[in-house]
C-alpha positions as semicolon CSV with decimal commas, in nm:
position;residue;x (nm);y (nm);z (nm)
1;X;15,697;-12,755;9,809
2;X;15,906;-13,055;9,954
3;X;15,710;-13,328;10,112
4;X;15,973;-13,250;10,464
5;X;15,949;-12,903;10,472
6;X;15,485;-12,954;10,407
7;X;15,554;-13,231;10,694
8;X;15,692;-12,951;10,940
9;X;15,467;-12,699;10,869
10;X;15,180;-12,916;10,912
11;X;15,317;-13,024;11,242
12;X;15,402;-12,652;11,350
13;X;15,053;-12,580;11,291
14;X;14,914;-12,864;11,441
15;X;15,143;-12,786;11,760
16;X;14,960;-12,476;11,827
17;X;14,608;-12,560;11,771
18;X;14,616;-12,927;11,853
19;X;14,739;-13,130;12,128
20;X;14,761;-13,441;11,943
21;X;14,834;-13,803;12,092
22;X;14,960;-14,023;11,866
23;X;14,917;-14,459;12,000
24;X;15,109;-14,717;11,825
25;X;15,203;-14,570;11,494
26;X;15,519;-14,651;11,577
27;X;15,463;-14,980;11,441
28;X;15,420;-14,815;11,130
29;X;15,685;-15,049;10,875
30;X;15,889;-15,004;10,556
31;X;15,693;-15,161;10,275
32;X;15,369;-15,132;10,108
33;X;15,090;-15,066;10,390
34;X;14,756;-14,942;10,401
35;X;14,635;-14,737;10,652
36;X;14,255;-14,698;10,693
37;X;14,096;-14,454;10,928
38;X;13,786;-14,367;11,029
39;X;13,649;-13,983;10,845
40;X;13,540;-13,682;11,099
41;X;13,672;-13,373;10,960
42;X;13,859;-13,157;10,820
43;X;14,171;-13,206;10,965
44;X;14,215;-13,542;10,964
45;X;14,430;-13,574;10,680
46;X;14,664;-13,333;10,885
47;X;14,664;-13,538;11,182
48;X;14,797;-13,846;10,951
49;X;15,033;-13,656;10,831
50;X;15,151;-13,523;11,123
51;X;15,216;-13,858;11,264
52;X;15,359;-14,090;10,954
53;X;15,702;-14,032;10,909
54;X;15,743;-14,156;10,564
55;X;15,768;-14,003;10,188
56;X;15,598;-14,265;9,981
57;X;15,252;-14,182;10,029
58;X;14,976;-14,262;9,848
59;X;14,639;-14,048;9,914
60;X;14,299;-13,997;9,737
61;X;14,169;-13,649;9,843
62;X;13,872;-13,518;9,685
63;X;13,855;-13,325;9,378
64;X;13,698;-13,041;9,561
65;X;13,971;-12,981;9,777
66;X;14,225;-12,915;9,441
67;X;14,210;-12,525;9,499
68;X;14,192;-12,529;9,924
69;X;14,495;-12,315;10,050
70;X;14,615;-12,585;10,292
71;X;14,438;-12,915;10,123
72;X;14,555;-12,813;9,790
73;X;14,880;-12,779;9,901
74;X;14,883;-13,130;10,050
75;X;14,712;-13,300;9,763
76;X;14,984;-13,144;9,558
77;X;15,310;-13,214;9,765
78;X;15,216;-13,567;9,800
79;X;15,119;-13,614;9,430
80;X;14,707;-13,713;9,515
81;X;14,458;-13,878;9,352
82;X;14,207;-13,644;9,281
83;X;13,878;-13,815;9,315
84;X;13,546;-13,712;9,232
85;X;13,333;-13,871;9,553
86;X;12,963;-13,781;9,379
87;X;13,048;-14,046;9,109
88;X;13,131;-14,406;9,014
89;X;13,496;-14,212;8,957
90;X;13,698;-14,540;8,803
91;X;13,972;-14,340;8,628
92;X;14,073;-14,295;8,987
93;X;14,058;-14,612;9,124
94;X;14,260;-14,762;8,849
95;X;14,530;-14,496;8,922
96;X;14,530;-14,570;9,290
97;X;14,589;-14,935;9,198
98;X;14,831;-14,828;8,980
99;X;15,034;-14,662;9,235
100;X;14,992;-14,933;9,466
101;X;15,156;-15,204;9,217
102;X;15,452;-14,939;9,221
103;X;15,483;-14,949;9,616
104;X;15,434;-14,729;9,911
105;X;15,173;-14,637;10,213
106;X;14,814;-14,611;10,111
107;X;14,608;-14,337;10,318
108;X;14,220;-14,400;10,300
109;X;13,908;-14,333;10,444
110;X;13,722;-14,654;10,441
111;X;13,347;-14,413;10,473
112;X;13,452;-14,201;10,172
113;X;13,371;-13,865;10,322
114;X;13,324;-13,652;10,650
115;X;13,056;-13,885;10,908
116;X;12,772;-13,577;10,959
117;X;12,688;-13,756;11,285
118;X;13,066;-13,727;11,436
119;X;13,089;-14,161;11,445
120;X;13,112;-14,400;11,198
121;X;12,948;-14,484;10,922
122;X;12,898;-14,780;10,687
123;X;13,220;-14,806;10,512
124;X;13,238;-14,868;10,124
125;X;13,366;-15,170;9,969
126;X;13,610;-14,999;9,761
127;X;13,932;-15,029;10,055
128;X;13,843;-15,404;10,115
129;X;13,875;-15,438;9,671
130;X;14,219;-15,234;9,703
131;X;14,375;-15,422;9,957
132;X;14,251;-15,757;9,882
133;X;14,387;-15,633;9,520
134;X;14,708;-15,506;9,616
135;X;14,803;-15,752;9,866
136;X;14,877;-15,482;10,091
137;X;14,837;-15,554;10,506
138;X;14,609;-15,280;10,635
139;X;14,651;-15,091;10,969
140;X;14,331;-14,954;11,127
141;X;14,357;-14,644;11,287
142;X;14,084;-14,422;11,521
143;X;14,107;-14,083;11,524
144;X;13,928;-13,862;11,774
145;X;13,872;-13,467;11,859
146;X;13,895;-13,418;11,479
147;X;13,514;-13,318;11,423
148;X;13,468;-12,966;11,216
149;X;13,217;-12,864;11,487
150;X;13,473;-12,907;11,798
151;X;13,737;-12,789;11,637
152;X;13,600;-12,451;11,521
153;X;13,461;-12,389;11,860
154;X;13,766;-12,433;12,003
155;X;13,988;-12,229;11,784
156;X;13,691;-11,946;11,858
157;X;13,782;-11,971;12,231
158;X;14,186;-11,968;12,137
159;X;14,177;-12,346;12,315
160;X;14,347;-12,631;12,180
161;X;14,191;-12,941;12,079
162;X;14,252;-13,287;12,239
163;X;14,292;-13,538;11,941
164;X;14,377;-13,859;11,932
165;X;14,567;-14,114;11,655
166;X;14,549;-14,470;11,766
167;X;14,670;-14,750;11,558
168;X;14,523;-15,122;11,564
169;X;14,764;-15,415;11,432
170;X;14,818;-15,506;11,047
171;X;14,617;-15,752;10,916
172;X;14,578;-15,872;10,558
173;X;14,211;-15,897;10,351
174;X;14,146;-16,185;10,139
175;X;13,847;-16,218;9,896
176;X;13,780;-16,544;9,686
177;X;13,698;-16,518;9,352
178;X;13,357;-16,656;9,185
179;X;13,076;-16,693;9,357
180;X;13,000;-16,515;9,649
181;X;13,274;-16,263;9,665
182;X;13,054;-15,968;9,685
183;X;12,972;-16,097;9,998
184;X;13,309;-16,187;10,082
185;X;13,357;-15,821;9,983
186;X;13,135;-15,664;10,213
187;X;13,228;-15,866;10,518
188;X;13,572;-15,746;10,449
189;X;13,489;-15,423;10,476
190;X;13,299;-15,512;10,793
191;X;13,591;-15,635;10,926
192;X;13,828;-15,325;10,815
193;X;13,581;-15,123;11,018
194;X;13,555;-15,282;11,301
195;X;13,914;-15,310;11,354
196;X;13,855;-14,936;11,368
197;X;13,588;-14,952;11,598
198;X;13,723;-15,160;11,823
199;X;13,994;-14,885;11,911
200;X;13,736;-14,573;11,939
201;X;13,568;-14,467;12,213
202;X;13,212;-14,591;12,195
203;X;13,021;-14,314;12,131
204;X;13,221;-14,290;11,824
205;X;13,104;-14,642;11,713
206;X;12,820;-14,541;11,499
207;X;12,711;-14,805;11,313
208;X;12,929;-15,080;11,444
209;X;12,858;-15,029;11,760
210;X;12,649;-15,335;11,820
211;X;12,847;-15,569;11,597
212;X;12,971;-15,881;11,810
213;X;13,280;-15,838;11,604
214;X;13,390;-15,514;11,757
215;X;13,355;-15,648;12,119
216;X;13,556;-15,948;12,027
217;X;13,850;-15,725;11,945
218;X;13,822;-15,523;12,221
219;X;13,849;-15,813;12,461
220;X;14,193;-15,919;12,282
C-alpha cells in the first residue's frame, strides 16, 4: 500500500470516529525533525499520522503490533522499526540512527509504551541520546482524548471522540561528552517532557506535574 492512499484512509477513518483538532503542526518544516509525543493509546500513532503531511517518516512501533490489521499495515507502509520494548533491543536503535543519518521526520514516544494511568510518565533517555545524536531539533507535541478506555466507550455509544494534537516549538538537545553526561542525559529527557507537559492539560501531567520547569513554559 502507498504511504498517500494509508494517509487517506487513516484520515477517513479517523473522520468518522474522531473529531480531531490539530494546534500548530503547521509549523511542521522540510528537513530532518523529531517529533516526540506523549503515549495514551492505541490510536495515537493514527492521530500523527493523520496530521503530518509528509512521506519521509521514520517510526519505531513495537514488534507486537507486526501482525495488527491496521498497525501492521502502518508499520509496513511506512517501512518501521520493529522494536522489541521488553528488552535492551540495540539492533533497533542502531537502525533508527541509521535512518536518521539518511534524513527525514522521526516519530517517538519519549515513555516507550501506553501510560496505564492516562498521563505521563517518566520518559526514557533513549529520545534525548537520538536527538542529541542526530542533531535533529525536536518538536513536542500533547495529544489528548486518545486513551484506550475513552475511546472504546465511546465507539460503544456510536459517539465520536474529542482529541486533540498540539504542537510546542522546535528546540535542539545537547549532551556533553565525559563526565557527567548521564546526567546531562536525563535532564534532557526532563526537558523533552516537559516541553510536552507544558502544552497538556494538567491532569494529564503525571509525573511532571510539579516540575518548576513545566510552569516556566507555560508562562512563556
Amino acid at each position: 500500500m502507498k504511504y498517500k492512499t494509508l494517509r487517506s484512509i487513516v484520515r477517513f477513518v479517523m473522520n468518522i470516529i474522531a473529531d480531531v483538532e490539530v494546534v500548530g503542526m503547521e509549523k511542521i518544516p522540510q528537513g530532518n525533525l523529531m517529533i516526540a509525543a506523549n503515549h495514551l493509546g492505541r490510536l495515537d500513532t493514527a492521530v500523527l499520522l493523520y496530521a503530518i503531511d509528509r512521506e519521509d517518516i521514520i517510526m519505531a512501533v513495537a514488534e507486537k503490533y507486526k501482525d495488527h490489521p491496521l498497525f501492521g499495515a502502518i508499520g509496513r507502509t511506512v517501512d518501521a522499526i520493529w522494536l522489541n520494548r521488553f528488552e535492551a533491543d540495540f539492533s533497533a536503535l542502531r537502525e533508527i540512527l541509521t535512518r536518521m543519518q539518511k534524513g527525514g521526520l522521526m516519530v517517538i514516544a519519549p515513555e516507550g509504551t501506553r501510560s496505564k494511568t492516562e498521563a505521563l510518565q517518566e520518559g526514557k533517555m533513549g529520545v534525548a541520546f537520538l536527538a542529541s545524536k542526530s542533531g535533529y531539533p525536536v518538536m513536542p507535541v500533547a495529544l489528548t482524548g486518545t486513551e484506550d478506555r475513552s475511546v472504546i466507550e465511546n465507539l460503544k455509544r456510536f459517539r465520536r471522540s474529542k482529541i486533540k494534537a498540539v504542537a510546542g516549538e522546535l528546540f535542539y538537545v545537547e549532551i556533553p561528552k565525559g563526565r557527567g553526561r548521564e546526567e546531562a542525559m536525563r535532564k534532557a529527557t526532563d526537558e523533552i517532557m516537559c516541553q510536552i507537559a507544558a502544552k497538556l492539560p494538567e491532569s494529564y501531567r503525571g509525573f511532571y506535574k510539579d516540575y518548576p520547569r513545566v510552569r516556566e513554559l507555560m508562562q512563556k
